[in-house]
N, C-alpha and C positions, 0 to 999 in steps of 0.2 A: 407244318400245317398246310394241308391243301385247301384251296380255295374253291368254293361254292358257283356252282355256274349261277349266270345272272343273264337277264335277259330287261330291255326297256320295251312295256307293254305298251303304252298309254300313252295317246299323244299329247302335246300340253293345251292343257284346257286352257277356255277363253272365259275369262272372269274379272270381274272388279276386283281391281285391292282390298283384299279383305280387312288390313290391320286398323282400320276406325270402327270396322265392322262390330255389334254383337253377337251371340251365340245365334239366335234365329234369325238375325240377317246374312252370314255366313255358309247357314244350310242351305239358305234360299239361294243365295249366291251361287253356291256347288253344286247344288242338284242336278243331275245328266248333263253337267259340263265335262266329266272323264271319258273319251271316248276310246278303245284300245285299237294300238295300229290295224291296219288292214288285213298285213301278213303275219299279225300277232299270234301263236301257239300255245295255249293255255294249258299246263300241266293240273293235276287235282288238287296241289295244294302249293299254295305261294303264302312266300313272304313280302311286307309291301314296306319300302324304309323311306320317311318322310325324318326329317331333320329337327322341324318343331309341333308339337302338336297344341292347339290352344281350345278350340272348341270340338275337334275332330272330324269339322266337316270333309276336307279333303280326304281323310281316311274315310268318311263313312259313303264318298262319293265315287272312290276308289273300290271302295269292296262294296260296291253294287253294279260296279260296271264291270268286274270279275263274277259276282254270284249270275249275272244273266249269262253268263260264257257256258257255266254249268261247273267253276271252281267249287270243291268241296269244301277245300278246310283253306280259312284266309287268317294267316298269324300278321300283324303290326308291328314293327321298330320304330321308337323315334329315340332320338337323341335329348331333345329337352321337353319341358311340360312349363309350359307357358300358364 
């Protein structure tokens, strides 16, 4: 099996500990804390892999900081569902 190219878009946001957090304090949390690197190259369609997903703000703060790049199609992976 050949492997997939991958690339790290996104710098690491600056946020509060989400995990005491609830679902609308989490979004507020997130919101335009994703910013992507400088020398970032966004192809039209990515996959984005987050490890746990609980309320999805990290995902839904991720794929808006890809839809203003001009990314087409944003598919999500995670690993667990919190």
């Amino acid at each position: 099996m050949a492997a997939l190219d991958h690339a790290s878009l996104y710098a690491r946001p600056r946020s509060f500990d989400q995990r005491q957090l609830g679902r609308t304090k989490r979004l507020a949390n997130m919101q335009k804390r994703i910013q992507l690197l400088p020398a970032a190259s966004t192809p039209p369609s990515i996959i984005i892999v987050d490890d746990v997903c609980t309320t999805g703000a990290t995902l839904f703060a991720a794929c808006d900081a890809l839809e203003n790049t001009g990314v087409k199609h944003i598919y999500c992976l995670t690993f667990a569902r919190v």
